[in-house]
ZAZA-574423 format. One record per residue: y, z, x of N, C-alpha, C in turn; residue number from 1. Coordinates in nm, 3 decimals. Each point is the difference from the previous one (the first is absolute). Example, Ala and Ser with C-alpha at 12.3 -4.5 7.8 and 13.67 -1.06 7.14 Angstrom:
(node (-0.569, 0.780, 1.319), (0.119, 0.000, -0.089), (0.120, 0.000, 0.090), 1);
(node (0.105, -0.072, -0.035), (0.119, 0.006, 0.082), (0.109, 0.073, -0.077), 2);
END
This chain:
(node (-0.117, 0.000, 0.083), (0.117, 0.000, -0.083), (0.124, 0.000, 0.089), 1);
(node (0.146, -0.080, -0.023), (0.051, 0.024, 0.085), (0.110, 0.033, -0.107), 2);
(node (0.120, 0.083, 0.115), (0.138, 0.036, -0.103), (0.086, -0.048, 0.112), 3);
(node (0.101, 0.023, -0.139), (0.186, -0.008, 0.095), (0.029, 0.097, 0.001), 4);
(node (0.090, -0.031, 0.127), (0.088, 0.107, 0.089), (0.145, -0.079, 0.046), 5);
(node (0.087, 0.051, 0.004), (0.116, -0.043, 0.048), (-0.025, 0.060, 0.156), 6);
(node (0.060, -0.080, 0.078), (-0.012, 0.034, 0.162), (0.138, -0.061, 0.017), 7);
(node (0.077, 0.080, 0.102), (0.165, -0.038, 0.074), (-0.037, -0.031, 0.108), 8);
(node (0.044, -0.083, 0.011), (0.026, -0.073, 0.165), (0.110, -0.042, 0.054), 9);
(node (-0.003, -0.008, 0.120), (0.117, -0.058, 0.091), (-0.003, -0.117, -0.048), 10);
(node (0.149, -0.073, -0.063), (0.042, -0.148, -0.010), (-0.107, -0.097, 0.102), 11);
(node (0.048, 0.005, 0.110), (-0.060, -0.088, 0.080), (-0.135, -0.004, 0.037), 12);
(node (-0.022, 0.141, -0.063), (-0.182, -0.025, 0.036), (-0.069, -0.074, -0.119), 13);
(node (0.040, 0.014, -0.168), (-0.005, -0.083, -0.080), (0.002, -0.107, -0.004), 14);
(node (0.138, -0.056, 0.069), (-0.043, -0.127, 0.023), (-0.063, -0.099, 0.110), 15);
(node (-0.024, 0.083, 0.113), (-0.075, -0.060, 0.091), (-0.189, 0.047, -0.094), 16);
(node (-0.019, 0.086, -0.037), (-0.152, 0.003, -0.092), (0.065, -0.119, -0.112), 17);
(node (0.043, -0.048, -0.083), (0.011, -0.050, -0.074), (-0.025, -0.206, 0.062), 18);
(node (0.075, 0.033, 0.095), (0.000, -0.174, 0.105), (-0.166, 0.009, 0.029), 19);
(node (-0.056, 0.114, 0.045), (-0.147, -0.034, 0.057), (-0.082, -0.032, -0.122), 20);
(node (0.037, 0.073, -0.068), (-0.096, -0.036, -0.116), (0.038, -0.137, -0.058), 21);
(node (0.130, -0.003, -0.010), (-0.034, -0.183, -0.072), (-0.066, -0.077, 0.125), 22);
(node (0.033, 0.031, 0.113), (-0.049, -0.099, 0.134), (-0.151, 0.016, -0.010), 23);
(node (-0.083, 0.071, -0.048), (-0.162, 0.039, -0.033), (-0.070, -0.054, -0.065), 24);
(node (0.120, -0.024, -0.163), (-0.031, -0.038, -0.146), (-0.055, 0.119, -0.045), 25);
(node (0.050, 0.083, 0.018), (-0.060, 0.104, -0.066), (0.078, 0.099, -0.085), 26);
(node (0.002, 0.118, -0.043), (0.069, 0.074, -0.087), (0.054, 0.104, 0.107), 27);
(node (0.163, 0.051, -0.032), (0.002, 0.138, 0.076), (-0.079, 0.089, -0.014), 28);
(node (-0.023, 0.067, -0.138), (-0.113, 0.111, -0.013), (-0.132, -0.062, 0.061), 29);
(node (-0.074, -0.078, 0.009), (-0.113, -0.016, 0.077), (0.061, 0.014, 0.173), 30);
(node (0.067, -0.055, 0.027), (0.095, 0.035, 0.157), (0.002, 0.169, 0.039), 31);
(node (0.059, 0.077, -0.136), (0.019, 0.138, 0.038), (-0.135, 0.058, -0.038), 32);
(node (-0.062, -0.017, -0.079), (-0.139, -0.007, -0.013), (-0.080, -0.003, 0.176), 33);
(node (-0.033, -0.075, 0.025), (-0.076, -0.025, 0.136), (0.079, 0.099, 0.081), 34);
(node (0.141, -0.032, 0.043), (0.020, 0.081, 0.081), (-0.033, 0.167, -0.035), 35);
(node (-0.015, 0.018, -0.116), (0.015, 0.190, 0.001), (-0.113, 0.024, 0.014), 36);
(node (-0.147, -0.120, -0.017), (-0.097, 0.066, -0.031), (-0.045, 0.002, 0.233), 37);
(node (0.052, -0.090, 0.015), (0.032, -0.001, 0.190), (0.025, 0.143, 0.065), 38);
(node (0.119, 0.043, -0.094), (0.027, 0.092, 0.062), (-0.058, 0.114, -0.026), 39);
(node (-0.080, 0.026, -0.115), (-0.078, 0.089, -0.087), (-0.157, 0.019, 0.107), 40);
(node (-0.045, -0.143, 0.044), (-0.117, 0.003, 0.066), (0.033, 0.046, 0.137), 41);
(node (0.112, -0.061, 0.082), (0.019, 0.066, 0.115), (0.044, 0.189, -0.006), 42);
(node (0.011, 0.071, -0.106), (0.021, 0.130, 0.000), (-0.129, 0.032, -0.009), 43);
(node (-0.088, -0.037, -0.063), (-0.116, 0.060, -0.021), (-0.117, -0.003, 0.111), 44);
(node (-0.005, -0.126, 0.134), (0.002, -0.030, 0.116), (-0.025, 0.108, 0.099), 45);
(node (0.232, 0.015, -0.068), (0.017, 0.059, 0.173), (0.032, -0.013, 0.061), 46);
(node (0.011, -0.199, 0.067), (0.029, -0.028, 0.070), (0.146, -0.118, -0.042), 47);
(node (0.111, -0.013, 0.102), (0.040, -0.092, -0.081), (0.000, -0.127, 0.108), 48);
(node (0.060, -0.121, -0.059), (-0.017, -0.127, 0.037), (0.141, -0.025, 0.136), 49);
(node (-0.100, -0.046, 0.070), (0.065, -0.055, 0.132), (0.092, -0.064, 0.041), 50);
(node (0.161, 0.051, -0.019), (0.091, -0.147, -0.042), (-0.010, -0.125, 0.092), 51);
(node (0.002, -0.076, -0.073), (0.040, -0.155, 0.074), (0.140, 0.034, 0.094), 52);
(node (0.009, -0.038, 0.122), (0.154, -0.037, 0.056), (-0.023, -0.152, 0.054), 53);
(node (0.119, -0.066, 0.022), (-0.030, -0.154, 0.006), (-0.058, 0.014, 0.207), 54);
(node (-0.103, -0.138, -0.013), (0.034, 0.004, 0.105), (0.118, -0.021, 0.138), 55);
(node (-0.029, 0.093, 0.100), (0.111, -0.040, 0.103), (-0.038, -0.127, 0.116), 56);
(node (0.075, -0.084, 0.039), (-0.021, -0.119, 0.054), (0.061, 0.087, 0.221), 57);
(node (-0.145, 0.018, 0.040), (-0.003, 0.048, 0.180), (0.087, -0.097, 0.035), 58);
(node (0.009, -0.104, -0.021), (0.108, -0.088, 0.068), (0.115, 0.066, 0.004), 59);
(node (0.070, 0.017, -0.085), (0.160, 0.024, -0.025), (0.015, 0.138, -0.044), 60);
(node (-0.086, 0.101, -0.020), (0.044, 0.108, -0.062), (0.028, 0.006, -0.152), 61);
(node (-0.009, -0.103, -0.051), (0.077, 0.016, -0.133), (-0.121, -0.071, -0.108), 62);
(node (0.062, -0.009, -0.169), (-0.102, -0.049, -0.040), (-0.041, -0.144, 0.038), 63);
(node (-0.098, -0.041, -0.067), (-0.053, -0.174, 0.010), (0.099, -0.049, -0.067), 64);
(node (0.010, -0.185, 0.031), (0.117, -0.025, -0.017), (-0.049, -0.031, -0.186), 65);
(node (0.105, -0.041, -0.114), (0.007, 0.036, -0.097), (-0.001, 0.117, -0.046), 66);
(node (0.036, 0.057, 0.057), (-0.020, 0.211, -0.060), (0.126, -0.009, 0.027), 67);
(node (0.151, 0.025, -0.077), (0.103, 0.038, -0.007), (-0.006, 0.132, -0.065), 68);
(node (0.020, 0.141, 0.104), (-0.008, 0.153, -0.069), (0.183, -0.004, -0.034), 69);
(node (0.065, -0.089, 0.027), (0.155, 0.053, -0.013), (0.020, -0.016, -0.125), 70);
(node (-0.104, -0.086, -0.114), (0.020, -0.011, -0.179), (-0.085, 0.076, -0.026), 71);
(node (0.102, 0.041, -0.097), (-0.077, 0.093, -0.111), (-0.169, -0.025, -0.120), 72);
(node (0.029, -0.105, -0.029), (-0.115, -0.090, -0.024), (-0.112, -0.083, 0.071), 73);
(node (0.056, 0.036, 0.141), (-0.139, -0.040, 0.081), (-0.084, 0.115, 0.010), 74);
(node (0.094, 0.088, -0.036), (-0.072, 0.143, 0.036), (-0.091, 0.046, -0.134), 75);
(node (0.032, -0.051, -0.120), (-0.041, 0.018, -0.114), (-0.165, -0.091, -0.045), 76);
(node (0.051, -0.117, 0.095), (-0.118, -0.076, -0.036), (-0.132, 0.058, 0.079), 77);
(node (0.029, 0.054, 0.137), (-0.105, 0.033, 0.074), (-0.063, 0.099, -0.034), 78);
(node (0.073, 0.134, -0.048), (-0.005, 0.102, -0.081), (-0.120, -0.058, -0.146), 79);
(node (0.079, -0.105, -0.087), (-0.115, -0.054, -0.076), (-0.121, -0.022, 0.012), 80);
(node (0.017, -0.097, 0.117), (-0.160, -0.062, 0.014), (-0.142, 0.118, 0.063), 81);
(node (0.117, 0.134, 0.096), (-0.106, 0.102, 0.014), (-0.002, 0.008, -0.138), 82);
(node (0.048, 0.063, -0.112), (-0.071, 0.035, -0.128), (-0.104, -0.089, -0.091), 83);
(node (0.023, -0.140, 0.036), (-0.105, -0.082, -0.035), (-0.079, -0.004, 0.055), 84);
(node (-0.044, 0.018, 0.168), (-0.119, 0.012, 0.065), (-0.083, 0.164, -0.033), 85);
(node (0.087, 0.079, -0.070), (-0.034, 0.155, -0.035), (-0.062, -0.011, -0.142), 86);
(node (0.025, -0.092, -0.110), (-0.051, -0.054, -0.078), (-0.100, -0.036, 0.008), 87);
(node (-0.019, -0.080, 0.115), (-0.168, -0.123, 0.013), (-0.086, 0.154, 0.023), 88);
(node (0.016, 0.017, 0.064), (-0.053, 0.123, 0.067), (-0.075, 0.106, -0.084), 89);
(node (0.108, 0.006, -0.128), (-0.061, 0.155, -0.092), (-0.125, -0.082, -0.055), 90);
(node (0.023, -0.152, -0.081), (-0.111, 0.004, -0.056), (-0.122, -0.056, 0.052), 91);
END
């Protein structure tokens, strides 16, 4: 059986969950769905998940080339795709 609940969120986290989910085809509540039940299984664990950082390029010290960390949205997308590889993962 499932119910409603009203949940508050940060503006911008709404709509960056709201962009992934149309980018999925999927529904937000199935989006916040998966993620809580993620975070529900990693408490019960114990352990939690290993963050992604991008790789660093030994040549130059810095990232590989296409990795711009100075936008805000490069930083968002990389941030994403760890949560989509954290996705493949649960099920």
């Amino acid at each position: 059986m499932t119910e409603r609940t009203t949940v508050r969120l940060p503006e911008d986290l709404l709509h960056r969950a709201r962009r992934k989910a149309a980018a999925e085809g999927r529904t937000l509540t199935s989006l916040i769905e998966d993620g809580l039940r993620l975070i529900v299984t990693e408490d019960r664990k114990g352990t939690k998940g290993k963050r992604v950082l991008p790789r660093i390029s030994k040549a130059t010290g810095g990232p590989l080339p296409g990795i711009e960390l100075t936008e805000l949205s490069t930083l968002q997308e990389i941030d994403d795709l760890g949560d989509i590889r954290g996705m493949k993962n649960f099920k």
